[in-house]
N, C-alpha and C positions, 0 to 999 in steps of 0.2 A: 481420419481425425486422430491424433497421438491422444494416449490416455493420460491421465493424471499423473501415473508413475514416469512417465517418457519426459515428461514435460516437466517436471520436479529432477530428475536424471539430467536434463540440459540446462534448466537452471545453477545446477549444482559445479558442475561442466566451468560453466560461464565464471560461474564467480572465484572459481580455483581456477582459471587463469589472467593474462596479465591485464587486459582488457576490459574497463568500465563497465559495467551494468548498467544502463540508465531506463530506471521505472517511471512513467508520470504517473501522476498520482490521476485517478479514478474514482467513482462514487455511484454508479450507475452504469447498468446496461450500456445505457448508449452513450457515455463516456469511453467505458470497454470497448466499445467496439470504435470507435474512432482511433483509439490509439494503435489499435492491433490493423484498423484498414491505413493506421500510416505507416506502417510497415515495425512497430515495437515487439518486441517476443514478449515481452516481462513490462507490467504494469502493477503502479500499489494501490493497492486499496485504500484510501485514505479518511481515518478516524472522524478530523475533522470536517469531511468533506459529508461523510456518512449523516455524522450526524446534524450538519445544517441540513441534506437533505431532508432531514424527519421533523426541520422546523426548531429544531434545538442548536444552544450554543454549543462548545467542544467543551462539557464541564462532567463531562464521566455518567451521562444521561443514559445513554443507550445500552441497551441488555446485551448478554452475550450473545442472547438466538436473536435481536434483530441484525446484531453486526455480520454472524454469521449469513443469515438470510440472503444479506446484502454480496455475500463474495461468492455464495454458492450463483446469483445471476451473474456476475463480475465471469466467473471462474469456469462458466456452461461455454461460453466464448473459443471458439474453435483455434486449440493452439496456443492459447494465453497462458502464461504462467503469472500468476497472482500473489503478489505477495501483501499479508494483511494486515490492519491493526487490529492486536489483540489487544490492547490496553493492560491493564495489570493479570490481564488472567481472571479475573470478574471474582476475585477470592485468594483462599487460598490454597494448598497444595492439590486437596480433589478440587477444588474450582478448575485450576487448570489441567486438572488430569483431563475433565470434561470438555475444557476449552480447545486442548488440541484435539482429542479424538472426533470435535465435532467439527473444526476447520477443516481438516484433514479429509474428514467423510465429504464435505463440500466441494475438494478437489481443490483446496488452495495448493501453492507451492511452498509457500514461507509463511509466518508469522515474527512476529514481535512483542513481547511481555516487558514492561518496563519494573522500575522499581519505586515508583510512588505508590503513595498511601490511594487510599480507594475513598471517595471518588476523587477521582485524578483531572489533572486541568491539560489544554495545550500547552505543548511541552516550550512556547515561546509565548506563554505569558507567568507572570509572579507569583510570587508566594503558592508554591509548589511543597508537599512533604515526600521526604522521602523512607522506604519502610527501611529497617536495620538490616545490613550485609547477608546477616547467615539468614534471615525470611528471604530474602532474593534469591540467594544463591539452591534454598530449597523450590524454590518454585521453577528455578531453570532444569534443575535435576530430576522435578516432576517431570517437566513438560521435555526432555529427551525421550524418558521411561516412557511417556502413554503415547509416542508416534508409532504406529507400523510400519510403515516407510520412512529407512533411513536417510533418503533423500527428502523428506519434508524439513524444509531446514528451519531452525530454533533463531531466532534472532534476537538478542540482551541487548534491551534498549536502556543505559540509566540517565537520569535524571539530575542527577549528583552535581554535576558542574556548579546550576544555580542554589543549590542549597551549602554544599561542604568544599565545593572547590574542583577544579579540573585535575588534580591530583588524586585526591579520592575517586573519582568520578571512573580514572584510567585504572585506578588500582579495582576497582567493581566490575568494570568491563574486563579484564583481565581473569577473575574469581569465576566470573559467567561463562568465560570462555573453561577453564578447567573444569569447571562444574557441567562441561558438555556440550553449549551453545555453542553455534557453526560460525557465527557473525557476533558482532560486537557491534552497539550504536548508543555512540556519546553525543546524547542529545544535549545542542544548543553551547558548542565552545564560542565563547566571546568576539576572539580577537585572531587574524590572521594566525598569529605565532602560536596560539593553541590548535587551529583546526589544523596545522602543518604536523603537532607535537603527538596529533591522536594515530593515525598509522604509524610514525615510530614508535609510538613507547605501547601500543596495544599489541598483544601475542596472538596475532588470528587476523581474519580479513574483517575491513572493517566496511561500516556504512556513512555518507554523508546525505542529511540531509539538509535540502536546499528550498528554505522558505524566503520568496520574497517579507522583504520591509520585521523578517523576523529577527531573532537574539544574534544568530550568526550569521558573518561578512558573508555575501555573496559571491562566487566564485565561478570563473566558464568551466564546463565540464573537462574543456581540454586540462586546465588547471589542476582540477581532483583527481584527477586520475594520476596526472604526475605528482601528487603530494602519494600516491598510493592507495587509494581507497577502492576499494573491489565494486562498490554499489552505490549509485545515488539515488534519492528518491527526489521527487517534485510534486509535493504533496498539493499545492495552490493553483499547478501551472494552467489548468483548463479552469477551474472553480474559481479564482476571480475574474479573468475573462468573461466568462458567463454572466459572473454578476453583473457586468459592468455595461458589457452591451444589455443584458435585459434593462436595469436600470435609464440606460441612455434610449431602447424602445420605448419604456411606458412614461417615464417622464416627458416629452412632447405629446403622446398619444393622449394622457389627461390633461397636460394646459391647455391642448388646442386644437385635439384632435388630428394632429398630425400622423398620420401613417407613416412605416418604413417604406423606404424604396423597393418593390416591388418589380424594376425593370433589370434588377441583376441579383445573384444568386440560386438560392438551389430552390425548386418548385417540390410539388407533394412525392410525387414519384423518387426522386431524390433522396428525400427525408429517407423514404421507407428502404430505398438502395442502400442506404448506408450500416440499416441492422440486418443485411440480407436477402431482401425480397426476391432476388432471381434465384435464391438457393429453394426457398419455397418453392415458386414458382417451378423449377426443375420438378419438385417432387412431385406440386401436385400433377404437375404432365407425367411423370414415370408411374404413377400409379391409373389414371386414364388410359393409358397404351396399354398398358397390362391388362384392365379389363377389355377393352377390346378386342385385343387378341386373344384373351378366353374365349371371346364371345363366338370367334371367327370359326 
């Protein structure tokens, strides 16, 4: 099993070269582990996804240590490099001195601190604030200073576009990058000709993300990569799916008591193959055989 540091070292690897990064976004165990049994090295942890898990909307509800919580199960995942939302940093300067040394400890690969005001909204929906230049640019400077591992990489996510403009937005991304930050993430440009303008005019590898039916044009991965961007995340791509078939199960199950189909898919055994059971199962045999063989 590579350790944290191996695994934060290949992630770093990846995105300094020429070649796409592509994380789906995760929220769970056993989202983690589906993406890493579909053969993904690097998975995000996604904010939004966390916090509908816990029942909440994406409106800056959730604490640092349940988010954390949430990536140290994400990040136990044999081989996965994780990269998470930090949200603002849950404060400021010591907030996020706290914040990474506590990701970090959890075994994530990356994080991301954005530059909105606290409590902070999805970054593709309105009336968004965002904090002033030199607050940002200190809290990216924090949060170099309190990693131990210089491969745990810093990711400057701003928000700028919908409040000051996509000009501002590139010049903050830029400021974050000098102030230390490894990646740059210019969340939510508008319009094709902007999400083409952010890898040119940003000094550093940048990040795209890719939310359905959100602020910015959708694009095929082949695409992003050739506009140049090092990383994409897909923060929705398992978590509306999910809604939609459960939705589509209990909706006929309470009109009418209709069951799903039952004569194709995966049965119980299944389920549990998917988070591992045969690895268990090894173990609990390789410690059986050993008592026996004391015994003998």
């Amino acid at each position: 099993m590579p350790t944290a540091m191996a695994i934060r070292e290949r992630l770093k690897a990846q995105i300094t070269s020429s070649k796409l990064v592509v994380a789906p976004g995760v929220y769970d165990g056993l989202t983690g582990h589906l993406a890493s049994n579909a053969g993904f090295e690097t998975a995000y942890m996604t904010g939004a996804g966390t916090s509908i898990r816990k029942g909440y909307p994406d409106y800056g509800l959730l604490t640092m240590t349940e988010m954390v919580d949430n990536a140290s199960d994400i990040s136990a995942i044999d081989g996965l490099a994780v990269i998470a939302d930090a949200d603002t940093g849950y404060g400021n300067e010591l907030n996020v001195t706290r914040t990474v040394q506590a990701y970090e400890r959890a075994g994530v690969a990356a994080i991301h601190i954005e530059d909105q005001g606290f409590p902070k909204r999805c970054g593709h929906l309105d009336d968004k604030e965002i904090i002033p230049l030199d607050a940002y640019t200190a809290k990216i400077r924090a949060a170099v200073a309190a990693r131990h591992d210089p491969n745990f990489l810093i990711i400057a996510r701003t928000d700028a576009r919908a409040v000051i403009g996509l000009e501002d937005a590139i010049e903050r991304a830029n400021a974050a990058l000098d102030a230390g930050a490894d990646i740059a993430f210019v969340e939510a440009p508008q319009t094709p000709d902007e999400v083409r303008a952010v890898p040119k005019s940003v000094n550093g590898p940048c990040l795209f993300n890719l939310v359905y039916g959100g602020k910015t044009p959708a694009f095929e991965l082949s695409e992003i990569e050739d506009m140049g961007f090092a990383l994409a995340i897909l923060p929705d791509v398992l978590l509306r799916s999910i809604m939609m078939t459960c939705e589509g199960i209990l909706g006929p199950l309470k009109a009418s008591g209709t069951l799903p189909d039952q004569a194709s898919g995966i049965v119980v055994r299944d389920m549990f193959e998917r988070v591992g059971a045969s690895d268990w199962d090894r173990l609990r045999t390789q410690f059986e055989s050993s008592k026996a063989e004391a015994a003998e």
